[in-house]
py3Dmol code that shows the C-alpha trace and the ligand (Angstrom):
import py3Dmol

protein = """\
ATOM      1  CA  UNK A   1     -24.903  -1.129  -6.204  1.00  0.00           C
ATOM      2  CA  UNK A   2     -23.896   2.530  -4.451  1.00  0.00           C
ATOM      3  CA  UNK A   3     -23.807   2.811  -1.038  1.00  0.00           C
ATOM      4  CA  UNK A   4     -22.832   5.885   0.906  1.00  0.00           C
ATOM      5  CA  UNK A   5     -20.751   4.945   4.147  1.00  0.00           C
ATOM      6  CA  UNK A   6     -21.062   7.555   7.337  1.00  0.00           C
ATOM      7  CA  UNK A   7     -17.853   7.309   8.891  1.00  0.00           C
ATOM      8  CA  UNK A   8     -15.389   8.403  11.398  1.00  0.00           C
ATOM      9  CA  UNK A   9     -14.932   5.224  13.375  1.00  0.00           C
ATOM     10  CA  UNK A  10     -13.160   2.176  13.738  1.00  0.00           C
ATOM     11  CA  UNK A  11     -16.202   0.221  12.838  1.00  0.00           C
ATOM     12  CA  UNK A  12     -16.929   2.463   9.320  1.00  0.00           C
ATOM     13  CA  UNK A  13     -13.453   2.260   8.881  1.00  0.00           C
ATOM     14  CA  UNK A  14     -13.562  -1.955   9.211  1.00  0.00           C
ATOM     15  CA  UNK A  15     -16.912  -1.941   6.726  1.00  0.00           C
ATOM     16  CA  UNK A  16     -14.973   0.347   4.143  1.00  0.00           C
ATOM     17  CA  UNK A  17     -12.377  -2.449   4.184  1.00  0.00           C
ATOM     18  CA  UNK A  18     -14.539  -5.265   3.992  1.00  0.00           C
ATOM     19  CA  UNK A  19     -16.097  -3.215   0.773  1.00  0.00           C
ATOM     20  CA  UNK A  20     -12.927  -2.876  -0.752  1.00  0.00           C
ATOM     21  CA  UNK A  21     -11.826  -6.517  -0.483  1.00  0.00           C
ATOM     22  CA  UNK A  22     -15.162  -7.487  -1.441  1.00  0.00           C
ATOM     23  CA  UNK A  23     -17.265  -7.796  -4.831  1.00  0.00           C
ATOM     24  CA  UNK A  24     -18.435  -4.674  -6.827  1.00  0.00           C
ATOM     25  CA  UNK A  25     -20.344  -2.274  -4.324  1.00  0.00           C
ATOM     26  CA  UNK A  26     -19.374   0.735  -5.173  1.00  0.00           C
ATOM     27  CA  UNK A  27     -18.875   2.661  -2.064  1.00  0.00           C
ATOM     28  CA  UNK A  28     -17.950   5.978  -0.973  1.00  0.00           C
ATOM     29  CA  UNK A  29     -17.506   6.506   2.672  1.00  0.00           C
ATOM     30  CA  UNK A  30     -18.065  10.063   4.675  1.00  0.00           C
ATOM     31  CA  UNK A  31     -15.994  11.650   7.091  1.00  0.00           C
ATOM     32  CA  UNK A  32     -17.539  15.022   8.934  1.00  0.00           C
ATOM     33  CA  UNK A  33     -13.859  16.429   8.797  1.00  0.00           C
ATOM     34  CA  UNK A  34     -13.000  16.607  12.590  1.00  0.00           C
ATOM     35  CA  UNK A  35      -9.563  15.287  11.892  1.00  0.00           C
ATOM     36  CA  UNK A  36      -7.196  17.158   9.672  1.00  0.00           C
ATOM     37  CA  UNK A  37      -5.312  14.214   8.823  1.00  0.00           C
ATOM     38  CA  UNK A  38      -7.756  11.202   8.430  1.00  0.00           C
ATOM     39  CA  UNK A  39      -6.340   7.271   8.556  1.00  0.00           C
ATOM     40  CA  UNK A  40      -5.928   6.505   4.924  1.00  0.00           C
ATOM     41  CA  UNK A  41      -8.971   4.773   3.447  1.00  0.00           C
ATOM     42  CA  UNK A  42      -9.515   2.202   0.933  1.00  0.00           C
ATOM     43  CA  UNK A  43     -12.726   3.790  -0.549  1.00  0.00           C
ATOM     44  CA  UNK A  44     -13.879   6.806  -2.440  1.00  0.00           C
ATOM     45  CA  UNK A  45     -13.467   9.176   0.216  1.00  0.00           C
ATOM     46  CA  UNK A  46     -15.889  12.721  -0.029  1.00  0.00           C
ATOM     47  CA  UNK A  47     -15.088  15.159   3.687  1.00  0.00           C
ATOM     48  CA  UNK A  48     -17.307  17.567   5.231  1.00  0.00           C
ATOM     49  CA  UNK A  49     -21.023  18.478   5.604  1.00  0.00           C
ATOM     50  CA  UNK A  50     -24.249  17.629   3.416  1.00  0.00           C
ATOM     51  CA  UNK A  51     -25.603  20.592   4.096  1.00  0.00           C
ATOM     52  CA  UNK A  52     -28.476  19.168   6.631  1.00  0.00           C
ATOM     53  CA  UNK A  53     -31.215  17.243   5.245  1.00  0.00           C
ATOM     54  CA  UNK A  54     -31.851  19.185   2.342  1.00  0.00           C
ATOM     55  CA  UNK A  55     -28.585  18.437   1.427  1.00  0.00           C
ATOM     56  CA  UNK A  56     -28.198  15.040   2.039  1.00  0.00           C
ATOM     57  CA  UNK A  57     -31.561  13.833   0.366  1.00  0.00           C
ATOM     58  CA  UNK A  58     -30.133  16.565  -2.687  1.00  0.00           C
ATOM     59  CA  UNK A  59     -26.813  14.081  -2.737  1.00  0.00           C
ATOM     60  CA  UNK A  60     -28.652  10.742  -2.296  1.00  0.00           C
ATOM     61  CA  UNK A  61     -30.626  11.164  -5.613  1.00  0.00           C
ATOM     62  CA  UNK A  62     -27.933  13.008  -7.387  1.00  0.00           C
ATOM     63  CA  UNK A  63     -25.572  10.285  -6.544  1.00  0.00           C
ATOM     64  CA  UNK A  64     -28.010   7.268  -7.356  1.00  0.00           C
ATOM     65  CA  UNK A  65     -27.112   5.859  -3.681  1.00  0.00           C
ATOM     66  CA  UNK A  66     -29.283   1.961  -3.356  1.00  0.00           C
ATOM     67  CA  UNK A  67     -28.372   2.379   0.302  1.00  0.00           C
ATOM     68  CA  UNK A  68     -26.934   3.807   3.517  1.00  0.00           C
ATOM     69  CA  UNK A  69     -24.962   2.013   6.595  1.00  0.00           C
ATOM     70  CA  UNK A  70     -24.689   5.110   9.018  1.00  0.00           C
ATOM     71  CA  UNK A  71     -21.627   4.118  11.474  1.00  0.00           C
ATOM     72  CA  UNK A  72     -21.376   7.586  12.881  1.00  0.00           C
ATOM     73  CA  UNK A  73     -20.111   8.034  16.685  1.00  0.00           C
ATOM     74  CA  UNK A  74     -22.393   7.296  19.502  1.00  0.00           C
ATOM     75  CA  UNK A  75     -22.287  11.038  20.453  1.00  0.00           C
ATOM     76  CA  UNK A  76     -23.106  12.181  16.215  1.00  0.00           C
ATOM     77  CA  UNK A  77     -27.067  12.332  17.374  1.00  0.00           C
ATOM     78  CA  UNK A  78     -27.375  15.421  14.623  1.00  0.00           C
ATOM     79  CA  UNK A  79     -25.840  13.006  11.404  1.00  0.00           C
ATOM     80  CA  UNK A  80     -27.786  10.239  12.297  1.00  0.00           C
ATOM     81  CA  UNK A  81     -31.326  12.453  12.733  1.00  0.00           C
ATOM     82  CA  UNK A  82     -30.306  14.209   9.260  1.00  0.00           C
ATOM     83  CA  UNK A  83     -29.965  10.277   8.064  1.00  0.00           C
ATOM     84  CA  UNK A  84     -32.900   9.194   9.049  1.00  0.00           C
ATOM     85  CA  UNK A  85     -35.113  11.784   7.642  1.00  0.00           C
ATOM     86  CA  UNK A  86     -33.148  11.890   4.826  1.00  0.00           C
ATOM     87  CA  UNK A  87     -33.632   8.013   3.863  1.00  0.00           C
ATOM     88  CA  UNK A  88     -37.149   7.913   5.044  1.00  0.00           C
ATOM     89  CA  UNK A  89     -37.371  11.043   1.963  1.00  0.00           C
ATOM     90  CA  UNK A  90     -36.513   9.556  -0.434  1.00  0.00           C
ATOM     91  CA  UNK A  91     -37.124   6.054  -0.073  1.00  0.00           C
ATOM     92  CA  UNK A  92     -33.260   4.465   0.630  1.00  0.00           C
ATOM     93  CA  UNK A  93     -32.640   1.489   2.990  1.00  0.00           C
ATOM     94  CA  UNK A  94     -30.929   2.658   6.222  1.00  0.00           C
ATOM     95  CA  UNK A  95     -28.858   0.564   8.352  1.00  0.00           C
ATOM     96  CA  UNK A  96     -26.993   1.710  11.713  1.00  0.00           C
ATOM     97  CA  UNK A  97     -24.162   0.551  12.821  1.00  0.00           C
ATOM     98  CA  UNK A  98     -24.851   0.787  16.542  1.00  0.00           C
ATOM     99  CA  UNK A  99     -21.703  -0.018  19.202  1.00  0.00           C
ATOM    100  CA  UNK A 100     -22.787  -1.362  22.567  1.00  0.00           C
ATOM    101  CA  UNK A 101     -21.807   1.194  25.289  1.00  0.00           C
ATOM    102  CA  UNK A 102     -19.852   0.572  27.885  1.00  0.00           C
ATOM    103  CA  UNK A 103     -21.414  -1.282  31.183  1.00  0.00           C
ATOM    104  CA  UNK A 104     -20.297  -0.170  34.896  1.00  0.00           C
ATOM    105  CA  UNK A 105     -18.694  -2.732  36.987  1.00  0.00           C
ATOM    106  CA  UNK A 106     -19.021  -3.669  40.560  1.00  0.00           C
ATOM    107  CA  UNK A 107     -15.780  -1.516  40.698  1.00  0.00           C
ATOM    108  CA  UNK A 108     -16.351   1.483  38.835  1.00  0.00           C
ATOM    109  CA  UNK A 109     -17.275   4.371  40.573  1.00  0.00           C
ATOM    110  CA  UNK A 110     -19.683   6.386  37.941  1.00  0.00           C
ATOM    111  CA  UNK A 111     -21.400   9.534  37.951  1.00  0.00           C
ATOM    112  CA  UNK A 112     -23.667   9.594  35.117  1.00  0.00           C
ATOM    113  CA  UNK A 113     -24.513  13.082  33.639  1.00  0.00           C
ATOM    114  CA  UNK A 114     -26.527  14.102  30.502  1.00  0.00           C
ATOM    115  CA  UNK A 115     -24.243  16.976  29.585  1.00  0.00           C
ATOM    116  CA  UNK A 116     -20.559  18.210  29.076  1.00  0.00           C
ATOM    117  CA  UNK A 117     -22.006  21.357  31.050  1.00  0.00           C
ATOM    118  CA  UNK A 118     -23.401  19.075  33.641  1.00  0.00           C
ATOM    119  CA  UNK A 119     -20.154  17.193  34.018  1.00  0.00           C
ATOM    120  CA  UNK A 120     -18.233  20.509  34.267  1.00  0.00           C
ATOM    121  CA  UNK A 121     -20.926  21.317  37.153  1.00  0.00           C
ATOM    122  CA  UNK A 122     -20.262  17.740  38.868  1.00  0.00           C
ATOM    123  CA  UNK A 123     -16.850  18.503  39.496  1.00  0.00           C
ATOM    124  CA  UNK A 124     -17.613  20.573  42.261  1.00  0.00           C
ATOM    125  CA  UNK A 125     -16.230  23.610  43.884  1.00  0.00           C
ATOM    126  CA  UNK A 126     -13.044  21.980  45.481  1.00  0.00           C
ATOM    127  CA  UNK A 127     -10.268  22.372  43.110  1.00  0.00           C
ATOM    128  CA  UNK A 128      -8.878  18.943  40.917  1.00  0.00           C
ATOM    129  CA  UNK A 129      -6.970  17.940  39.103  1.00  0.00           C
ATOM    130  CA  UNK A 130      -9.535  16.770  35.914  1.00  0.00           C
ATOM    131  CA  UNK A 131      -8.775  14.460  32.744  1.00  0.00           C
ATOM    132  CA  UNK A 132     -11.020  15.326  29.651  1.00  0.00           C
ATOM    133  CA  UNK A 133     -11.406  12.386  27.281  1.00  0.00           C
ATOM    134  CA  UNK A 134     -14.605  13.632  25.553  1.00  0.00           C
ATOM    135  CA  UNK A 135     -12.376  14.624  22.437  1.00  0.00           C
ATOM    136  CA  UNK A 136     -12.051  19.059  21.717  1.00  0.00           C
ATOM    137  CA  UNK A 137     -15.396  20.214  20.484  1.00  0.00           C
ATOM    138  CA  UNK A 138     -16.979  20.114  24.781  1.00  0.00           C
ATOM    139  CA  UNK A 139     -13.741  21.736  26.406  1.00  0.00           C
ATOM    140  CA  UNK A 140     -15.583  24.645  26.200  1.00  0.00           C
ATOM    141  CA  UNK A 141     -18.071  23.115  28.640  1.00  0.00           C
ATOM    142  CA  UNK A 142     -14.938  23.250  31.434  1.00  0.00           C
ATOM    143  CA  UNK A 143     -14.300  27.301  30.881  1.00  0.00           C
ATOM    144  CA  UNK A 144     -17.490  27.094  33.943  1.00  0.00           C
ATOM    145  CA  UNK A 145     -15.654  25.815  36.115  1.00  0.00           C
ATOM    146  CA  UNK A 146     -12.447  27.484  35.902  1.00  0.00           C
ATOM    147  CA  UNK A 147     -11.304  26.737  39.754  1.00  0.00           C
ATOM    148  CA  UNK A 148      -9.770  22.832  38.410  1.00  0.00           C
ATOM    149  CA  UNK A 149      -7.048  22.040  36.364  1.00  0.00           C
ATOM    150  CA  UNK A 150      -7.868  20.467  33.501  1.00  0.00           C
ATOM    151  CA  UNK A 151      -5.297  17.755  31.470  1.00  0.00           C
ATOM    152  CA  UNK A 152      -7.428  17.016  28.006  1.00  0.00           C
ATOM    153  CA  UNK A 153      -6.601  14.616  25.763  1.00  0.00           C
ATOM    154  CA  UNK A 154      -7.477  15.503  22.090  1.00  0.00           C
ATOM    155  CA  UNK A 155      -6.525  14.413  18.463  1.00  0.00           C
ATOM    156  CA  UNK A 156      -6.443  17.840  16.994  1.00  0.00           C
ATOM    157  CA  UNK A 157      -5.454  20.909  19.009  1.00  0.00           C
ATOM    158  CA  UNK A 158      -8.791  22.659  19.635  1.00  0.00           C
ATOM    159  CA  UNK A 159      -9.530  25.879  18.310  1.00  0.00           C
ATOM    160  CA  UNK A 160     -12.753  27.335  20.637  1.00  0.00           C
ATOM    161  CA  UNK A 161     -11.807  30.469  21.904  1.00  0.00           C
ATOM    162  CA  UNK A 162     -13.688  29.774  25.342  1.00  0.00           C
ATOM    163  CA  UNK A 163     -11.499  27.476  26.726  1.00  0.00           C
ATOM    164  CA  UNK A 164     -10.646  26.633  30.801  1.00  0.00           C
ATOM    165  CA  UNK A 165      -7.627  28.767  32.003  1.00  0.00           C
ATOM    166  CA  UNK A 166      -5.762  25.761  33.570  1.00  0.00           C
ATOM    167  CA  UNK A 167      -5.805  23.239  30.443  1.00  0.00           C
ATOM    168  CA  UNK A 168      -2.855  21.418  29.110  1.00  0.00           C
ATOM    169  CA  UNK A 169      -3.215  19.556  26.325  1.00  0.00           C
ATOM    170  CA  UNK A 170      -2.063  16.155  25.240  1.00  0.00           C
ATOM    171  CA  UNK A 171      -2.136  15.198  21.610  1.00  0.00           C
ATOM    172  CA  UNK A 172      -2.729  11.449  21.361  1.00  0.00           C
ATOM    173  CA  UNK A 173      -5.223   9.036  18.627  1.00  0.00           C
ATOM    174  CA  UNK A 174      -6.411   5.796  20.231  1.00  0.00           C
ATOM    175  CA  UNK A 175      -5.998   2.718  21.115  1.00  0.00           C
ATOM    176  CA  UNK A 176      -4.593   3.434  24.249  1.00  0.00           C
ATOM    177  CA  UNK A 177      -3.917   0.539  26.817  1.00  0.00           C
ATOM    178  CA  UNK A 178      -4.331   0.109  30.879  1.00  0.00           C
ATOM    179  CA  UNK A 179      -0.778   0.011  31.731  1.00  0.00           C
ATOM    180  CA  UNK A 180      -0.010   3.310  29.947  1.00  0.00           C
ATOM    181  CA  UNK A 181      -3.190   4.844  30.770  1.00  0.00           C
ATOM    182  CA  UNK A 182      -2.681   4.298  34.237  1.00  0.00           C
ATOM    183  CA  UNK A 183       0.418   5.808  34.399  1.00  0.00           C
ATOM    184  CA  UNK A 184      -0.888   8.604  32.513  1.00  0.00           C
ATOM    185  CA  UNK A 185      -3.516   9.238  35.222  1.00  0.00           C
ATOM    186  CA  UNK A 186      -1.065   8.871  38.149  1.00  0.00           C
ATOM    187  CA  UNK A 187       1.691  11.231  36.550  1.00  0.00           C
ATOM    188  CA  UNK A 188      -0.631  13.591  35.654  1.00  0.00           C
ATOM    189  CA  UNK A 189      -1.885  13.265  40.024  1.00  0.00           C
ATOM    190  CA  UNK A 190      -5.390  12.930  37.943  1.00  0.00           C
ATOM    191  CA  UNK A 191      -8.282  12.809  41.214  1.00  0.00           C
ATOM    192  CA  UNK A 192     -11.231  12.460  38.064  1.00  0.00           C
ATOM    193  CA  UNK A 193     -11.605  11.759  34.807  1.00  0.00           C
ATOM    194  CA  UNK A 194     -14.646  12.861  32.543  1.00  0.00           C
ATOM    195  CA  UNK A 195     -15.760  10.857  29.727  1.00  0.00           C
ATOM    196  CA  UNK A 196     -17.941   9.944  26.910  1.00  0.00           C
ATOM    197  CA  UNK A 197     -19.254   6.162  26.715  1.00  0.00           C
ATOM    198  CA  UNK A 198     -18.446   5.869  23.517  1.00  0.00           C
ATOM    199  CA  UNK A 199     -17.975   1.977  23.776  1.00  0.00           C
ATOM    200  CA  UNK A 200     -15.852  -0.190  21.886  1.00  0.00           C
ATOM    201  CA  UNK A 201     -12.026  -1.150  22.879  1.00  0.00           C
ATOM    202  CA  UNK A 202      -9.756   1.394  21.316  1.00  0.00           C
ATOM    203  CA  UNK A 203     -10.860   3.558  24.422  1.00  0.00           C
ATOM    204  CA  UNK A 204     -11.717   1.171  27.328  1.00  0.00           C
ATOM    205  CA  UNK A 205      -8.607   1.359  28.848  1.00  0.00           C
ATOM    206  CA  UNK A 206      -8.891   4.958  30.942  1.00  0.00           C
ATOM    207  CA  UNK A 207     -12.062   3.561  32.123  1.00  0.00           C
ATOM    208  CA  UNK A 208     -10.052  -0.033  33.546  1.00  0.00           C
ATOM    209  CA  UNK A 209      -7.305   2.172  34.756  1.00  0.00           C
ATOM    210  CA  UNK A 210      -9.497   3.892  36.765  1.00  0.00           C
ATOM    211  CA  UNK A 211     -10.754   0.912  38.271  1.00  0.00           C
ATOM    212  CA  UNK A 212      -7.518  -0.098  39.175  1.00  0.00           C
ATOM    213  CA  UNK A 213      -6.404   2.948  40.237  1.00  0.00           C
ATOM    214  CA  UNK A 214      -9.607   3.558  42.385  1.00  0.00           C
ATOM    215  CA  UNK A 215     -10.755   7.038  40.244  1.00  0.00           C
ATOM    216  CA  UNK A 216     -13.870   8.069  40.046  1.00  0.00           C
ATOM    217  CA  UNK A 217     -15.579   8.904  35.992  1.00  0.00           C
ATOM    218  CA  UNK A 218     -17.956  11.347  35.267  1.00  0.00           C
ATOM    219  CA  UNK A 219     -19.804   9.773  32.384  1.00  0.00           C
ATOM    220  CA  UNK A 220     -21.534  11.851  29.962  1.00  0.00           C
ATOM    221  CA  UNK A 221     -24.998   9.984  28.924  1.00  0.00           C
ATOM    222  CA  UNK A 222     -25.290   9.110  25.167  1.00  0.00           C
ATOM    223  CA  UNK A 223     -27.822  11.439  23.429  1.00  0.00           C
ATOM    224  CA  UNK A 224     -30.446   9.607  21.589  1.00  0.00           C
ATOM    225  CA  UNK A 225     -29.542   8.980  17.938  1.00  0.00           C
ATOM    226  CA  UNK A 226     -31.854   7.798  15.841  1.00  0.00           C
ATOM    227  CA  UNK A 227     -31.091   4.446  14.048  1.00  0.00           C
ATOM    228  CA  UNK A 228     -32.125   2.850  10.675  1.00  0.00           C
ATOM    229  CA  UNK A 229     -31.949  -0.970  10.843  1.00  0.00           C
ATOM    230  CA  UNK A 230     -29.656  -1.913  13.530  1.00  0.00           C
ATOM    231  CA  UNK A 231     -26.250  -4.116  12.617  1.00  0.00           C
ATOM    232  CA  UNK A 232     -24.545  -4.717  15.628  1.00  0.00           C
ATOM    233  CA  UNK A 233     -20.553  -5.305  13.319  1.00  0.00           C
ATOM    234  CA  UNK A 234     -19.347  -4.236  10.303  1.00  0.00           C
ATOM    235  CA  UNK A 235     -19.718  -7.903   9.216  1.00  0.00           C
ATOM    236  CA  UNK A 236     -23.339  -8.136   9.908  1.00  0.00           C
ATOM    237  CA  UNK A 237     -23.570  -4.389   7.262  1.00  0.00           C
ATOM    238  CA  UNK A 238     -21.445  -5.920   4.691  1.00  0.00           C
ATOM    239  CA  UNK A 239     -24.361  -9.495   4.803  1.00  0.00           C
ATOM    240  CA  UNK A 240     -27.054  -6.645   5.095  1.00  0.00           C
ATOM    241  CA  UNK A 241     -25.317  -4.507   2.328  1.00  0.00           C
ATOM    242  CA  UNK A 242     -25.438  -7.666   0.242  1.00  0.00           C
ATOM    243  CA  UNK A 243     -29.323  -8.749   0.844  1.00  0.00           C
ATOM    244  CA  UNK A 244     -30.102  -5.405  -0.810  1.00  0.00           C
ATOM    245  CA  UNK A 245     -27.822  -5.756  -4.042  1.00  0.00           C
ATOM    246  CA  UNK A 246     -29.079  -6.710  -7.294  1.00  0.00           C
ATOM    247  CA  UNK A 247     -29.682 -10.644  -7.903  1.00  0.00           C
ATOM    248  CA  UNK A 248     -26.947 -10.134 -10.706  1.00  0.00           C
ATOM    249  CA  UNK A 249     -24.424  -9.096  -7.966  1.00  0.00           C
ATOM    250  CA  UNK A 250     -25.151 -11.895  -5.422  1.00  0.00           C
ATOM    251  CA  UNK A 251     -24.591 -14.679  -8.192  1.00  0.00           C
ATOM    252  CA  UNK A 252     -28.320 -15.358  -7.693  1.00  0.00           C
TER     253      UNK A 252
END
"""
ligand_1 = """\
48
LIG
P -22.995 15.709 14.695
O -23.173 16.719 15.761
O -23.951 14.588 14.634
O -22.928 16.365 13.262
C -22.851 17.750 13.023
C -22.781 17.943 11.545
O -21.526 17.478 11.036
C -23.825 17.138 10.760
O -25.073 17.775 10.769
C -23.167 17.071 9.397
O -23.268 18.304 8.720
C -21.708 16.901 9.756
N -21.308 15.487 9.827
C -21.199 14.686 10.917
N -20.760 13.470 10.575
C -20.602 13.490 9.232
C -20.142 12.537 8.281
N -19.765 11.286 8.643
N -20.098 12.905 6.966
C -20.468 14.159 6.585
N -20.883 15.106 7.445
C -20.943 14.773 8.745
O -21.523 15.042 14.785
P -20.086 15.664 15.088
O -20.178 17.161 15.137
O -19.108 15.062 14.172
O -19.755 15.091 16.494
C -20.654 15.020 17.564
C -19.973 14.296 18.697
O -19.436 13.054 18.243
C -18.819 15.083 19.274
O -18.945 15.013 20.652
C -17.595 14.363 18.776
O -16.552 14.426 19.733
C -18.073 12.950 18.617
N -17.260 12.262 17.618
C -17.421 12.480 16.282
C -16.598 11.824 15.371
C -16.729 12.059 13.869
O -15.919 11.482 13.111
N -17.682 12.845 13.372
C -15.647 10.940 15.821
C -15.506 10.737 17.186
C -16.310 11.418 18.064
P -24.451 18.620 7.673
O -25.679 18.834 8.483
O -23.965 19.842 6.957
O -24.574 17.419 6.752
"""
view = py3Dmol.view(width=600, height=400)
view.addModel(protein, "pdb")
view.setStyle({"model": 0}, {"cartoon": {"style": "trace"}})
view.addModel(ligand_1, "xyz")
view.setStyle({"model": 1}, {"stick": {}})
view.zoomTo()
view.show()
């Protein structure tokens, strides 16, 4: 059975794992190519682009692929749309790997916003001191609102030339925990922080430092991202993976 992976989170990376240890699927996971150095993965790896589409529905046939298990970022709406369109083409199962997002708490003190622009516009005209955690391709978003200071916390250095004046940089990869977060946010003399909700734990901890540390978030919405057959864990793709696989593969 071939199965094309989208990756580029801890869940895809999880499934590829499970695939690996598990009988013969023969999988190739996808990475968009946001990270120059990628964690090491135990699958047929392929980086970059399909080429919209086109593209994808072009590598679907040419590849023979039985089926898909999209477990793309929250905030990849464009990979998943392409996904869709491009199973519903030509005919190949789709299943999404959706993560829960993050709920507020009696405690949290949220702003909701649809937009990295709109967040950048929340901020206000008062100068702050602002932590991005919305990873580099927004920063742009903050060159707006050039009046704050602006401490952004990235994986890869970003390269957009429109960038805020006042940024500093940290370099960091998740997980991240409370106690060092928090620290972080106090050393820093953070008054907001601006973030995705891109759910899961390798992240949650800015967002429980905050609540500790009495900070308010803006929170950029999730844009809508369409969704193939929803597994809610990487265990519940590899059972769904294996429903679809030839009778001669399950031992049936
Ligand atoms: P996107 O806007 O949905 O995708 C843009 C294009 O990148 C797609 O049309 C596709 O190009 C290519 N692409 C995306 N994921 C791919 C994959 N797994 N394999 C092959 N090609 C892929 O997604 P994005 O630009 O990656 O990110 C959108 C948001 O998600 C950003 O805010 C980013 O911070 C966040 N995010 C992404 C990742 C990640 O690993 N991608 C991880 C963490 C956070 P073609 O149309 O040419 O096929």
């Amino acid at each position: 059975m071939r199965v094309l992976v989208l990756g580029g989170t801890t869940e895809a990376s999880a499934l590829a794992k499970l695939l690996a240890d598990g009988p013969r699927v023969d999988a190739t996971l996808s990475l968009a190519g946001r990270t120059s150095t990628p964690k090491p993965q135990p699958l047929a790896t392929r980086v970059g682009g399909f080429g919209g589409v086109e593209g994808l529905v072009r590598w679907l046939r040419d590849e023979k692929v039985d089926a898909v298990v999209d477990a793309t970022h929250p905030y990849a709406a464009r990979m998943s749309a392409n996904t869709v369109a491009a199973c519903v083409r030509t005919g190949v199962p789709l299943g999404s790997l959706v993560r829960p997002p993050w709920q507020r708490l009696q405690d949290d003190d949220w702003r909701v916003v649809p937009t990295a622009e709109a967040a950048a516009a929340a901020l206000g005209r008062t100068p702050l001191r602002v932590f991005l955690s919305l990873g580099r391709q927004d920063l742009h978003a903050f060159a707006s609102a050039p009046q704050h200071r602006y401490v952004a916390r990235t994986i890869e250095m970003p390269e957009q030339a429109a960038l805020p004046p006042n940024l500093k940089i940290l370099r960091a990869r998740g997980p991240f925990d409370r106690d060092s977060e928090a620290r972080l946010l106090s050393a820093e003399e953070i008054d907001v922080v601006v973030s995705k909700n891109s759910g899961g734990s390798a992240t949650y901890a800015k967002i429980e430092a905050c609540r500790e540390l009495d900070l308010p978030v803006v929170m950029i919405a999730r844009p809508d991202k369409p969704a193939g057959h929803v597994l809610k864990s990487p265990e519940e793709a590899l059972a769904w993976l294996h429903d679809r696989a030839p009778a001669s593969l399950r031992g049936v």
